[in-house]
Residue, then its C-alpha position, 0 to 999 in steps of 0.5 A: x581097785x587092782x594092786x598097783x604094781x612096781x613100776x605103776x608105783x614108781x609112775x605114780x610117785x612121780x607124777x605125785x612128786x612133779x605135781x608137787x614141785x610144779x605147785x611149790x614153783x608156782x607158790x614161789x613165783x606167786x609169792x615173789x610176784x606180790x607188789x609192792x616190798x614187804x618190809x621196809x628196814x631202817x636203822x642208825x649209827x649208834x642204835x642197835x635195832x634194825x626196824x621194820x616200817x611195814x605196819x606203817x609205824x616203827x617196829x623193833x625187828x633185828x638187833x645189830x649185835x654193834x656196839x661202841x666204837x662199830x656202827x651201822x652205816x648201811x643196810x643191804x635186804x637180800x630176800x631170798x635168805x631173809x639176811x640183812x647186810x649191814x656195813x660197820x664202820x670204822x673198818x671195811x667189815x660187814x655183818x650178815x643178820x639172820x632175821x628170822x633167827x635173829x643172830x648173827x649169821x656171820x661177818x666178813x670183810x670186802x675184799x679191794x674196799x677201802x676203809x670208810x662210809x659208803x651205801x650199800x645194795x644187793x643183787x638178788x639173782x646172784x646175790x653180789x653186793x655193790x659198796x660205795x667207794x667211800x672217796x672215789x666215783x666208783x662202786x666195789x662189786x663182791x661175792x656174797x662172801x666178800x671176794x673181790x670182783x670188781x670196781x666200777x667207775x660211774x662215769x660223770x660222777x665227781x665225788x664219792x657216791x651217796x645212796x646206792x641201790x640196785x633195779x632187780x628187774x632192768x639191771x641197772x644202778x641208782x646213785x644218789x646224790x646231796x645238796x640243794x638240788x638232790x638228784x638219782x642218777x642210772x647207770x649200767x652194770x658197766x656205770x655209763x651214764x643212763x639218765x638222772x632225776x631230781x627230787x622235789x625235796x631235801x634228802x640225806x644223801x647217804x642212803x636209798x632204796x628202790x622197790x623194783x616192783x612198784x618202781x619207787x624209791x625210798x629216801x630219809x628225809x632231810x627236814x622231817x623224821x620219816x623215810x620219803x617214797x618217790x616215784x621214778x620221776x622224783x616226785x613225793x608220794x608218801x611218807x613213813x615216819x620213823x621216831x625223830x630221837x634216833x638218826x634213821x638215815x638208812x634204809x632198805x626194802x624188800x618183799x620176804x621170799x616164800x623160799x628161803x636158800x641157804 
């Protein structure tokens, strides 16, 4: 075979590298494309692991680094940087959780988020967070960083909203309700009212999650130690025990990207 020259050299490496990025893309959007979430993480006020359900049983995975008087009120799973986003209570501060690392990445506080509970989610393309107004129909949209961009009023809403969690693939945000008759109700990135459903069993409304691949809900249990899955009608279809001593009322999934940004 005849020696390469300079410029057929240069050719070639190009070829080689557009090759290689062509594969890594597809791995990525293969990987990204797997249905179903990955992992399922739940956690409690005053435990200090996160824990992983995707084995189908209990797993320690992430600790919380929170100790007394902080505790966890809601989760967050943003997969393209495997961080979880945990919001603290007392206070209006959350904490970024490196999982693989498994240390504390860093802490911030929400900027226009008033003290007090409320759920919490994550968009995966710009990676904004949405806080639950702990006392107002509304959600409080920040940068990654906590920067305020903006509140949203979520029209028809009365009280503060339960479960948060945010559809990845349509855009659009769930909210869950409490009370005898347990609801989820879809609203627009601007919160106008889409359509709400009802679920077939008692929930704690403090909490939700929602696998945009399979199109389902995760949701804890009011009447039994476990995390239910419902369909997008409200329909139980499965269950995910969790240990009944500690008060797991909060969840969220999300499938581990090939990728990670940082």
């Amino acid at each position: 075979m005849p020696r390469l020259t300079a410029r057929a050299t240069r050719v070639t490496t190009r070829k080689h590298i557009l090759a290689l990025t062509a594969a890594l893309g597809l791995l990525a959007f293969a990987g990204c494309s797997t249905p179903g979430p990955n992992h399922v993480y739940v956690g409690a006020k005053a435990d200090a692991t996160i824990l992983d359900l995707s084995t189908g049983k209990p797993e320690a995975d992430v600790p919380s680094f929170l100790f007394s008087p902080y505790n966890l009120y809601a989760i967050a799973y943003d997969p393209f940087t495997d961080h979880l986003f945990l919001r603290i209570v007392p206070g209006n501060a959350v904490r970024v959780i490196d999982r693989p690392a498994r240390n504390i990445k860093y802490d911030f506080v929400a900027e226009g988020l008033p003290e007090g509970a409320g759920d919490l989610a994550i968009r995966s393309s710009d990676r904004d967070l949405f806080f639950g107004h702990p006392t107002k129909p509304m959600l409080v949209e920040t940068t990654l960083r906590g920067k305020h961009v903006r509140d949203i009023t979520l029209e028809g809403l009365t009280g503060a909203p339960g479960g948060v969690a945010y559809d990845q693939k349509l855009d659009r945000f769930f909210i869950l309700g409490g009370g005898e008759s347990a609801k989820i109700t879809s609203y627009t990135l601007d919160g106008k009212h889409q359509g709400a459903v009802s679920l077939d069993r008692h929930v704690r409304p403090a909490s939700l999650a929602f696998d945009s691949v399979a199109r389902e809900f995760y949701v804890p249990l009011e009447d039994e130690s476990a995390i239910g899955i419902f369909n997008l009608k409200g329909h139980l279809l499965r269950t995910l025990p969790v240990p009944a001593t500690q008060n797991l009322s909060h969840v969220d999934v999300g499938e581990r990207s090939l990728i990670r940004l940082f």
